[in-house]
N, C-alpha and C positions, 0 to 999 in steps of 0.2 A: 847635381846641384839643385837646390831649393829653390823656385820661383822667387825673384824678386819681390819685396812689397814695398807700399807706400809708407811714407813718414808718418807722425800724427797729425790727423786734421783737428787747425781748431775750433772750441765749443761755437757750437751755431746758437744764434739768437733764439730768443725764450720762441717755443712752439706750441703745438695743440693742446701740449700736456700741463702748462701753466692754469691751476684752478683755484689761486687764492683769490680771496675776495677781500680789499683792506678799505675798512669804513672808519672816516672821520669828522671827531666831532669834539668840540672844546670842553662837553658835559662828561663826566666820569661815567654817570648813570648811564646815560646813553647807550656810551661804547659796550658796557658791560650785557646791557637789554638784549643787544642787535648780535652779541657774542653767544649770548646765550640761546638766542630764538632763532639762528641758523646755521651753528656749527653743527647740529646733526645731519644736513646733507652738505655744508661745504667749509672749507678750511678759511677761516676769518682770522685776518689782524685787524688792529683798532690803534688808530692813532689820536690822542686827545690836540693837536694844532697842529698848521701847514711845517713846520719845523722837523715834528717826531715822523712825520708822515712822509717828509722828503729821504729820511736818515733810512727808513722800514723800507722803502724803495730802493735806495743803492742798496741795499745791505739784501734783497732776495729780486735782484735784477730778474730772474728767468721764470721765480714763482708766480708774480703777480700778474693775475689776468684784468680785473675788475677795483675798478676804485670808485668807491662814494662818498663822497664829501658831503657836509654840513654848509649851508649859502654865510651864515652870518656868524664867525667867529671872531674873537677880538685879535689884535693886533694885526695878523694877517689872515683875511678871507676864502673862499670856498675857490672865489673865482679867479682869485690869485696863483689857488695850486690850482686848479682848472690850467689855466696860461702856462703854468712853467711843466705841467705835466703832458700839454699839448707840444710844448716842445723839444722836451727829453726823456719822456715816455710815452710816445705815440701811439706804440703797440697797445697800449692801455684802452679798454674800454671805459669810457667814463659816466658816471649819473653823480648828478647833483640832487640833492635832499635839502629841502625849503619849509618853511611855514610860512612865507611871504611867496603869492602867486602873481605876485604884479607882472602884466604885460615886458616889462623892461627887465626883468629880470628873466624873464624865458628865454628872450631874443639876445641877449647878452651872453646869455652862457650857451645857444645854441651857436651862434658868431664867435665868441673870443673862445671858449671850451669845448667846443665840437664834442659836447653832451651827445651819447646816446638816449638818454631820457630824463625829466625832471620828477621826482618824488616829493609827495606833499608831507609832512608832520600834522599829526603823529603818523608814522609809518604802518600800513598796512601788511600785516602778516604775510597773506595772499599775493597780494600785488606785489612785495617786496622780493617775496619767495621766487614768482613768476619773471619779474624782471632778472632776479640775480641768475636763472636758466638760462633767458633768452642772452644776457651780455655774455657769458660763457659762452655760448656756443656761437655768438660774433665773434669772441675773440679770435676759437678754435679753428675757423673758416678763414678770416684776416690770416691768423699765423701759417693756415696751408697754402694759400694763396701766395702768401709773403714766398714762401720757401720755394713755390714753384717757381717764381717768379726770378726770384735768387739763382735759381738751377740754370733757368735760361739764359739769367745776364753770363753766369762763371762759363754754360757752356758756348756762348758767342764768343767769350772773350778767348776762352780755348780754342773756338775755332778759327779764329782770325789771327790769334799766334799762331797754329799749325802751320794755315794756309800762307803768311806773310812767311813764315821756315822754309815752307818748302821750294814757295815763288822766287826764295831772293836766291837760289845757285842759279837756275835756268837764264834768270835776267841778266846774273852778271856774267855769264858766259856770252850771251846775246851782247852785252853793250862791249865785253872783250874783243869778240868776231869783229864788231864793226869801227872798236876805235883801231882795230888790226887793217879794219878794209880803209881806212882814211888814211892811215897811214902809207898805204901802198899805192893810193891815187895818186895817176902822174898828171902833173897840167899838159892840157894840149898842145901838141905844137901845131906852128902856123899853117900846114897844109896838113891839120886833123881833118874830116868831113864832121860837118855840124850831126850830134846825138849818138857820138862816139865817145866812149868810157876810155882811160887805160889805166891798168893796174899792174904791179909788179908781183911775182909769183917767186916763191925760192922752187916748187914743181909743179910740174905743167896740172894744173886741174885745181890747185891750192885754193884759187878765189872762190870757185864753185861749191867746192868741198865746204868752205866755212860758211856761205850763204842757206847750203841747205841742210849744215847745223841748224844754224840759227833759227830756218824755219822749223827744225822738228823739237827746238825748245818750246819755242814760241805760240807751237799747235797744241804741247805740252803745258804749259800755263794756262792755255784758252779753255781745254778740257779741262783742267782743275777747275778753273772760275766757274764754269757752266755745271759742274758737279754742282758745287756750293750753292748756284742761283738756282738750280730744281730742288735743290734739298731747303730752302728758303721758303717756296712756293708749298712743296710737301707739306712744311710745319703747320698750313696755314689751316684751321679750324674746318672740317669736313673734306678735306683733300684723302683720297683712296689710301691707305698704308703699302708701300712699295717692298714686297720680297724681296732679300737680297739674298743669292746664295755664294757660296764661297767659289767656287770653280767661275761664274760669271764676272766674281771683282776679280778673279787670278788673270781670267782671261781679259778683260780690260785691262787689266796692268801693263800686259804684254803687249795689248794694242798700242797702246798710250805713249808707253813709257819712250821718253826720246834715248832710245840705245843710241851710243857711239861704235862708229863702225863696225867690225862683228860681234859684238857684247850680248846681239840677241841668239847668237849660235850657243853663249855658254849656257844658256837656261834649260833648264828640261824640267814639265812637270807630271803630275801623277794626280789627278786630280778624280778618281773614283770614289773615297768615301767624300760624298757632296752634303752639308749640311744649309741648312735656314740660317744667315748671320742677323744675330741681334743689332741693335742699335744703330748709328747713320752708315749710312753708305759711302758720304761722303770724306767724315773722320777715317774709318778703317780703310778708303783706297786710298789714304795720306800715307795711313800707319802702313802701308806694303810697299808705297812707293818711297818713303824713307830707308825701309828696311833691304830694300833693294839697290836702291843707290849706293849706303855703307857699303853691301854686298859686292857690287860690281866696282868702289874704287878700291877694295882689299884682293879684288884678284886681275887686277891691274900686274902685268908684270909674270905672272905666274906660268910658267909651261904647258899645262894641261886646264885651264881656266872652266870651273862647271860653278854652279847653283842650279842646287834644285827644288824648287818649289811643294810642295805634298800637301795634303787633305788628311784626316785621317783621325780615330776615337780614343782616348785612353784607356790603356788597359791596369792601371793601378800598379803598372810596374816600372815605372816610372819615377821623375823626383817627387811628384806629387803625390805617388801612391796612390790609397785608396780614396785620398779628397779627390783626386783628378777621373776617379772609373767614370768612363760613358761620357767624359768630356771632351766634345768635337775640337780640333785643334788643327791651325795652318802651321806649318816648321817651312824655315827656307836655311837651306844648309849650304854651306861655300867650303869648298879645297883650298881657301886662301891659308896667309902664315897661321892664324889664329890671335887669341888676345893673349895678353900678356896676365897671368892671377891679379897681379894690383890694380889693374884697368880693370877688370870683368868685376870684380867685390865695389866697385860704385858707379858698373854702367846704371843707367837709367833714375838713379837718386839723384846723379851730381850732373856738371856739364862738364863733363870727362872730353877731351880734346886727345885723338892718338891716330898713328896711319898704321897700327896693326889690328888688320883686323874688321867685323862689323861695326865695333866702337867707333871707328873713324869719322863719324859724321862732321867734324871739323879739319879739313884737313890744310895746310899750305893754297892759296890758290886759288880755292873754290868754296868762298864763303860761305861755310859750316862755323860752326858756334858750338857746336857740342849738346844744342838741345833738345836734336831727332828723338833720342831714345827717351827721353823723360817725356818729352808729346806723346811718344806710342804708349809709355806705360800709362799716363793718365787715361787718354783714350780708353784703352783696354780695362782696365780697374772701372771706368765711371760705366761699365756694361756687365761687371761683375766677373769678369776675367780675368788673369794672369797674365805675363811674359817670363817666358824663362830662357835664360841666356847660356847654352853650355859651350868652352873650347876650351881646345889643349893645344898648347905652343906647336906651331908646326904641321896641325892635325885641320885646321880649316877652324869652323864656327856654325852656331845652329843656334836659330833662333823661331823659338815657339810660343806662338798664341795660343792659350788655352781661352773656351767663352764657355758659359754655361750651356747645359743640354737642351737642346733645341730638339725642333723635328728631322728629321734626315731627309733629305731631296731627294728625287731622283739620281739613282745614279749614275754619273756621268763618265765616259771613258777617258782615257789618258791621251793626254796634249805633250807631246815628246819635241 
């Protein structure tokens, strides 16, 4: 089976590569001058009023970098599209071009038009040539800036969907436990001794048991948070770059992970070929501990109950072939029932809801949503990786990370 992939993303806002330059001016002559004297090093429109010049705007949204207006044209003025350009096209660099250098009108267009520079008439060759340089490569700097900027909000907001995903089973199993433990509170009777509990049990150990669930949810959500809060601190301009390798988050998981009763017997891993993991540490111990959980509630029930965790390179023989050689890759495979073909053909695109299987991540019960696996495939994809889902009815399920080739770790021996 072929790697999953992502939908279409859509067109991102005009970028670095935006180098038109569109000058206006109410005079015919003009336009044609300024057409003429700089389209050999850059791509000019020429609008003759605010009108023709708003219409050249919608009409190549992502082209235009640079706009220069004329200050005194009739009916509507320079400093008019100044205003509504500062409003609805921001990304715009902007210069105003005057013959009139009145004090009032500098401060006017540097206040209402947040002008990058004012040009005098008649226009200077030189100076024109230089400024139209210098605004381009304002813009191209604004637009990287912009886009980094963009990366960080989309991947905060990823990360706060993941993390609010993965918090909300643990918690409602926690506030299950204890509206279970309220319920089984008896009132004291009268010859109780004062800071004595009682509780009703269907078997002897019952209260105990659900208490120190609770806490290994609880310890379980505390180390997510505390991922997320050093991974916070990490992001913060001159803080060290933290190696991650992959046997270190496999073996965190296993630390971490709140197993219910024997769950952590079924695991076994193999973690020898050890490589460098790209990207946060904190996303990818998300993306294992989802794909674990699906894991272990499909082999709920099963006779002989394994997942087994692995490390390990592509060898191009694979679904990926020859794109995948030399591509390091974690697989966590389960002897559970498997998926069913309908379910597997839109794991991770859709919010697929099923109890066969890894797909499961929404199940009766234990508030899942069905949006595990589209978190991991973004995840994985925004580090230039893959997920690839294979199973056959009856036969279990396997689920593999492919990231691109990194350096290889030490290597580490196997954790059984």
């Amino acid at each position: 089976m072929a790697p999953l992939t992502a939908p279409p993303v859509p067109a991102a806002p005009p970028g670095p590569e935006a180098t038109t330059c569109l000058y206006v001016d109410d005079e015919p002559q003009a336009c044609k001058w300024f057409a003429r004297m700089f389209a050999n090093e850059f791509r000019i429109l020429t609008a003759q009023g605010v009108d023709e010049a708003l219409v050249l705007l919608r009409e190549h949204p992502n082209e235009i970098a640079v706009l220069l207006t004329d200050y005194r044209m009739p009916q509507r003025s320079g400093m008019e599209l100044l205003g509504i350009v500062q409003r609805d096209f921001r990304h715009l660099v902007r210069l105003l071009v005057t013959a009139y250098a009145e004090k009032e009108v500098a401060i006017a267009a540097i206040n209402e038009g947040q002008v990058f520079r004012i040009l005098e008439k008649p226009l200077d060759e030189q100076r024109t040539r230089e400024a139209l340089r210098e605004a381009l490569s304002l813009h191209a700097l604004r637009a990287t800036e912009r886009a980094v900027h963009e990366q960080r909000v989309a991947a905060m907001r990823e990360t706060l969907g993941f993390l609010a995903h993965e918090l909300n089973t643990p918690l409602a199993t926690v506030r299950g436990y204890m509206e279970a433990l309220r319920h089984r509170h008896q009132p004291p009777a009268p010859d109780t001794a004062a800071g004595t509990v009682h509780f009703t049990e269907g078997t002897p150990g019952e209260v105990l048991a659900a208490i120190e669930s609770a806490e290994r949810r609880a310890l379980y959500c505390q180390s997510l948070v505390a991922t997320f809060v050093q991974s916070a601190r990490d992001a913060y301009p001159g803080a060290s770059v933290q190696r991650v390798t992959a046997s270190s988050l496999v073996e965190a998981l296993l630390d971490e992970y709140p197993f219910e009763d024997d769950e952590a017997s079924w695991v076994s891993c193999r973690l020898g070929n050890d490589f460098v993991l790209p990207g946060r540490r904190d996303l990818l111990y998300l993306v294992l501990c989802t794909l674990t959980k699906n894991a272990l509630y499909a082999l709920r029930g099963q006779p002989r109950p394994s997942l087994r965790i692995e490390l390990g390179r592509a060898d191009g023989a694979g679904a990926d072939g020859a794109a995948a050689m030399g591509r390091p890759w974690i697989r966590l495979a389960d002897n559970g029932p498997g998926i069913a073909p309908e379910i597997l053909s839109r794991l991770t695109l859709e919010p697929v809801t099923t109890k066969a299987g890894l797909a499961g991540d929404a199940h009766d019960g234990h508030g899942g949503n069905g949006m595990g696996l589209i978190f991991c495939r973004r995840v994985v994809q925004s580090i230039g990786g893959s997920i690839e889902i294979v199973s056959h009815a009856g036969q279990g399920a396997a689920v593999t990370l492919y990231f691109q080739p990194s350096n290889i770790a030490n290597p580490g021996g196997n954790r059984v």
